[in-house]
MARBA-3410 file (N, C-alpha, C, O; in Angstrom, 1 decimal):
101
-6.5,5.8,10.0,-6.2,5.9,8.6,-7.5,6.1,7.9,-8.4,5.3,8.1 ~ -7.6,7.1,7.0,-8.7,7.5,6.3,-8.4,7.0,4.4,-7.3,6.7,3.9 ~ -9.6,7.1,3.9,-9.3,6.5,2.5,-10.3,8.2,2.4,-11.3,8.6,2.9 ~ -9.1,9.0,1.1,-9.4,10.2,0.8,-9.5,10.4,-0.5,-8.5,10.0,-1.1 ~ -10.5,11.0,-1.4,-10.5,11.3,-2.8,-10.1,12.6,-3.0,-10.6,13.6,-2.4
-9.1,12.7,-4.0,-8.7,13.6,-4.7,-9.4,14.1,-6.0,-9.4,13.5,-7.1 ~ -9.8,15.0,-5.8,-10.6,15.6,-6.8,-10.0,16.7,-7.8,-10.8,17.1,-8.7 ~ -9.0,17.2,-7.8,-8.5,18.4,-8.3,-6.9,18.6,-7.9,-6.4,18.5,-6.7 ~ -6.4,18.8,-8.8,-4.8,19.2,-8.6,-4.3,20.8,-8.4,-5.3,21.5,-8.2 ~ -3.3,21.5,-8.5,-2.7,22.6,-8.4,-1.4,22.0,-8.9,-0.9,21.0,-8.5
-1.0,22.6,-9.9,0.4,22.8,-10.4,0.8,24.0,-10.7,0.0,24.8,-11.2 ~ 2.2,24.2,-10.3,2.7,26.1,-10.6,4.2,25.5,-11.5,4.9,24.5,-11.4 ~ 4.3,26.6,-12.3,3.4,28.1,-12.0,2.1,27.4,-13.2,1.1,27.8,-12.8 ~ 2.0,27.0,-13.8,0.7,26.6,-14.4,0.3,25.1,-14.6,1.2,24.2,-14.5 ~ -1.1,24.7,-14.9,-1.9,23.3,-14.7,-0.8,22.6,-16.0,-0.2,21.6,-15.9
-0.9,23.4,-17.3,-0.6,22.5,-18.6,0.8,22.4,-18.9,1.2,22.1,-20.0 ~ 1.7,22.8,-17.8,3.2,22.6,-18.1,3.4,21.1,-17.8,3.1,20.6,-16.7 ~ 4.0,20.3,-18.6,4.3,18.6,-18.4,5.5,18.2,-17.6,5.8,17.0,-17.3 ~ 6.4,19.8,-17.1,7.9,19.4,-16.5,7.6,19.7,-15.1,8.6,19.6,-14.3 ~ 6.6,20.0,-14.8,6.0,20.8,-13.3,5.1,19.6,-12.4,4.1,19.0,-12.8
5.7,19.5,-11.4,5.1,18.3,-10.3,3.8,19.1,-9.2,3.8,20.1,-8.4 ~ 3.2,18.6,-9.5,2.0,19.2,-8.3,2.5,19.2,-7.2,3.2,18.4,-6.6 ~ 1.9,21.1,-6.6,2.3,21.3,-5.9,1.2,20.4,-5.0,1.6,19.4,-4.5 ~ -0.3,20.7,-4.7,-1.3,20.6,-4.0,-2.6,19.6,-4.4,-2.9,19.4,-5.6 ~ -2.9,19.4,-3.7,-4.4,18.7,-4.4,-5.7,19.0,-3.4,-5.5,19.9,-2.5
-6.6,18.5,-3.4,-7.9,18.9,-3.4,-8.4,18.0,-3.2,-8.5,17.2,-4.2 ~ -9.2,17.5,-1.5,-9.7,16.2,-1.2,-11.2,16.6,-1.3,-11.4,17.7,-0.8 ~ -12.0,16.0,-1.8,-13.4,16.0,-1.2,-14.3,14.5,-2.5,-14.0,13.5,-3.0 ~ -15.1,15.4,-2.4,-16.5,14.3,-3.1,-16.9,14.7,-4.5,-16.0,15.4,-5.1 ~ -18.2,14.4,-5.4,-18.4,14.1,-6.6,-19.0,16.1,-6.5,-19.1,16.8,-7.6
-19.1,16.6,-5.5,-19.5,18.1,-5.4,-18.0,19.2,-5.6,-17.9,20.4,-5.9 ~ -17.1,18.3,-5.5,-16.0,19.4,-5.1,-15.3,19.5,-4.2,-15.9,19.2,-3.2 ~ -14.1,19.8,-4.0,-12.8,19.3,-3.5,-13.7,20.6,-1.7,-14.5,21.6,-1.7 ~ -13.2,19.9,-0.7,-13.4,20.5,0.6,-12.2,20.9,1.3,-12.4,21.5,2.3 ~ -11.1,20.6,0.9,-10.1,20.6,1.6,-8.4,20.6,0.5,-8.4,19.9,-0.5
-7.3,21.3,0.9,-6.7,21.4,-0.1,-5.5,21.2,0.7,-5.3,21.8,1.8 ~ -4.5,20.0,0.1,-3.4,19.7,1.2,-2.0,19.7,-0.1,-1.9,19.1,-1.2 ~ -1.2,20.8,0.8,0.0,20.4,0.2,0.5,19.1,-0.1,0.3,18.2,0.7 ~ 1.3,18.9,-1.4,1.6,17.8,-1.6,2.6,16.4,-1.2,2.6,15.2,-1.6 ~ 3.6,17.5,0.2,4.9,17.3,1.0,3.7,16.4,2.2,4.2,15.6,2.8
2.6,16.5,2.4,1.3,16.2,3.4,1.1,14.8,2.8,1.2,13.8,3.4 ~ 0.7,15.0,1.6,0.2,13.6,1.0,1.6,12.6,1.2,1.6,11.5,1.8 ~ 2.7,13.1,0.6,3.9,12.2,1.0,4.1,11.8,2.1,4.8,10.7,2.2 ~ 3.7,12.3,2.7,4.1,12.0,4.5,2.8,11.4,4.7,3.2,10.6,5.5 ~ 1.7,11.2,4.5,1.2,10.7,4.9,0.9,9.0,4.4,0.4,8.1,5.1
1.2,8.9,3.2,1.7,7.7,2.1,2.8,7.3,2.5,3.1,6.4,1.7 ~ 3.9,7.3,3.6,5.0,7.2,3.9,4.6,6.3,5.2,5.0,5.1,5.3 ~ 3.9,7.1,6.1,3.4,6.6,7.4,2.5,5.8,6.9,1.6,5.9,6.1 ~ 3.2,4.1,7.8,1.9,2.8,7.7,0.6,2.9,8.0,-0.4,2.4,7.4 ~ 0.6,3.9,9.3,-1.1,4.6,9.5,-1.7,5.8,9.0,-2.5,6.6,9.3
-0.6,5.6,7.9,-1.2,7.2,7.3,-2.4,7.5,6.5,-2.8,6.5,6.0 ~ -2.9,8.4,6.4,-4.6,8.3,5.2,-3.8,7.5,4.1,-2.6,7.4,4.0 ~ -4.8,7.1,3.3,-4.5,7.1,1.7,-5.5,7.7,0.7,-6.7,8.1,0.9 ~ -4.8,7.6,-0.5,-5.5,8.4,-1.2,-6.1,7.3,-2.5,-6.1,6.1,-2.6 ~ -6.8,8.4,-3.5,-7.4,7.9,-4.2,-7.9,8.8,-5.5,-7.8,10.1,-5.4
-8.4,8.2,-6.8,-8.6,8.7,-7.6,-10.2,8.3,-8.4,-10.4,7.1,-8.6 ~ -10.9,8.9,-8.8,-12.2,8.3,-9.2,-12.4,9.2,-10.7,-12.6,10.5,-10.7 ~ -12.2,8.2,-11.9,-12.1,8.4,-12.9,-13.7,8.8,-13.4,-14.6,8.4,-12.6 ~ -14.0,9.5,-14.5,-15.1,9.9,-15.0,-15.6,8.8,-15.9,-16.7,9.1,-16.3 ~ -15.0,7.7,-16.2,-14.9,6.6,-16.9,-15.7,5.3,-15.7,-16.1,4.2,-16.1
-15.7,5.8,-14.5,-16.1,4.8,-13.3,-15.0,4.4,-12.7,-15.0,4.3,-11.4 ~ -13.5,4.1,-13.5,-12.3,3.8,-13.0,-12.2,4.2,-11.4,-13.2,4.8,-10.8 ~ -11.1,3.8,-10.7,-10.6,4.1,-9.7,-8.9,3.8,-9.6,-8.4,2.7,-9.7 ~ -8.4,4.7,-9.3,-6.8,4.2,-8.6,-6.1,4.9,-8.0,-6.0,6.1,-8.0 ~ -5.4,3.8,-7.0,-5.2,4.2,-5.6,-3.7,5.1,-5.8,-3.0,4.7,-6.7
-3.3,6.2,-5.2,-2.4,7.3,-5.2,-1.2,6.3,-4.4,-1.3,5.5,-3.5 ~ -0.2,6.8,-5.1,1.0,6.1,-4.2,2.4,7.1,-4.7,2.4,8.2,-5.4 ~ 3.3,6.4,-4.3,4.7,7.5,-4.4,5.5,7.2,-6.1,5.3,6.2,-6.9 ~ 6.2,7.9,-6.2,7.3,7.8,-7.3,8.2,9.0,-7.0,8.1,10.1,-6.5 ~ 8.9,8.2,-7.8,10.3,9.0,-7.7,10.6,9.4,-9.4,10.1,8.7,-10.3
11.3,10.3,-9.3,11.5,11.6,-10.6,13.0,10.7,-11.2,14.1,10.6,-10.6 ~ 12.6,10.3,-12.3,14.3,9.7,-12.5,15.1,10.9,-13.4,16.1,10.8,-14.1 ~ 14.2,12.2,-13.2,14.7,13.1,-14.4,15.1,14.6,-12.7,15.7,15.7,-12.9 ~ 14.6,14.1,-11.8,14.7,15.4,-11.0,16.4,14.8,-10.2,16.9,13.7,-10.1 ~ 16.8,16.0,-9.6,17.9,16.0,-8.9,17.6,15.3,-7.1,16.7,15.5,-6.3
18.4,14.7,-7.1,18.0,13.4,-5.9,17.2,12.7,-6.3,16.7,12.3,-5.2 ~ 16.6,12.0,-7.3,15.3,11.4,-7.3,14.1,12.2,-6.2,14.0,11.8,-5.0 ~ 13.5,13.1,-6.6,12.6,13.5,-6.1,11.3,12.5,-6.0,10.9,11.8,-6.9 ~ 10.8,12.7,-4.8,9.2,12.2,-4.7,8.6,12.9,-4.9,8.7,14.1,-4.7 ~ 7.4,11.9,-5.6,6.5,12.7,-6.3,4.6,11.8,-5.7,4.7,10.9,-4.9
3.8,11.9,-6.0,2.4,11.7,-5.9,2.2,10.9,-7.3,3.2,11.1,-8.0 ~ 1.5,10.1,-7.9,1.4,8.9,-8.8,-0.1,8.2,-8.5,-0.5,8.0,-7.4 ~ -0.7,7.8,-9.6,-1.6,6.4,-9.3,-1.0,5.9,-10.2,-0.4,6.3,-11.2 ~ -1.4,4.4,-9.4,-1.2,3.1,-9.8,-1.8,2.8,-11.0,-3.0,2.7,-11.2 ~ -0.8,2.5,-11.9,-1.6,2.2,-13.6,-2.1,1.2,-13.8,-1.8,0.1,-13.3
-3.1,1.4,-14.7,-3.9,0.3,-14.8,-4.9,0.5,-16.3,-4.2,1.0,-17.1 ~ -5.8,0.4,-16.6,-6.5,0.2,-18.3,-7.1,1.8,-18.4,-7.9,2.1,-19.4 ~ -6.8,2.5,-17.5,-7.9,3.8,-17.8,-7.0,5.2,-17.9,-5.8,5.2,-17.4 ~ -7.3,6.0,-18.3,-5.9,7.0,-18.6,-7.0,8.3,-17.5,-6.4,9.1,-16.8 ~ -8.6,8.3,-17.6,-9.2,9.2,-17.0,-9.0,9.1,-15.3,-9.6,9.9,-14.5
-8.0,8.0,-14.8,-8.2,8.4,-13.0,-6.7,8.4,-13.0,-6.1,7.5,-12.3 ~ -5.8,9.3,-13.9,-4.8,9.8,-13.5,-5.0,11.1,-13.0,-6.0,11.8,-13.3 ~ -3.8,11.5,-12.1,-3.8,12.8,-11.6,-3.7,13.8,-12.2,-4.4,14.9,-12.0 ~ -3.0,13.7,-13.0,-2.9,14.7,-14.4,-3.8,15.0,-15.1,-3.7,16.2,-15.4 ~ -4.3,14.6,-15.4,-5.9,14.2,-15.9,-7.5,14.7,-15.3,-8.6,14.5,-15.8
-7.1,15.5,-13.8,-7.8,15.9,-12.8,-7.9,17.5,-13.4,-7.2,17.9,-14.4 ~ -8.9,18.2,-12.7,-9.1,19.4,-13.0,-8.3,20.3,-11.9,-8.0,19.8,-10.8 ~ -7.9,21.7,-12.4,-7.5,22.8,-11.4,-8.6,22.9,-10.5,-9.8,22.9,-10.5 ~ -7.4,23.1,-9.6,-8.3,23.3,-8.1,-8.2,25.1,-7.9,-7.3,25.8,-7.6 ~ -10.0,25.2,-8.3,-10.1,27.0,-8.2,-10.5,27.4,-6.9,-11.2,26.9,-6.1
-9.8,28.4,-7.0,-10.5,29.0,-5.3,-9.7,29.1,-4.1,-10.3,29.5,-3.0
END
């Protein structure tokens, strides 16, 4: 099990639509994302007890750990990607930049 930072999101068809769930995100360091994992990846891997986990590192210093939710507005309760709330609004995922490239 690896501890992974998320640096950057992908949402379609665009970043600033608020009804749209990320598709992908973007693992790497304070340089820029190295690696880009579908979001069905992160679930499954958040799902499995030995699976990586993730992470968020706020520009504020914050940190919070990525975990699951469910959509009480999508059909089935969809899962979705989430951090864990807490006093900082800057190490939400939402809140992350597009992942260019």
């Amino acid at each position: 099990m690896a501890k992974k930072r998320i640096v950057c999101i992908k949402k379609a068809p665009t970043h600033l639509d608020p009804n749209t769930h990320i598709a992908s995100v973007g693992v790497g360091n304070e340089t820029g994302w190295l690696e880009q994992l579908p979001v069905n990846t992160v679930i499954q891997q958040l799902q499995n007890p030995w699976g990586d986990r993730y992470y968020v590192h706020g520009s504020d210093g914050s940190h919070a750990d990525v975990r699951l939710g469910k959509c009480a507005f999508c059909a089935h309760a969809h899962i979705f990607i989430r951090t864990t709330p807490d006093h900082s609004l800057k190490d939400n995922l939402l809140y992350l930049p597009e992942c260019i490239g």
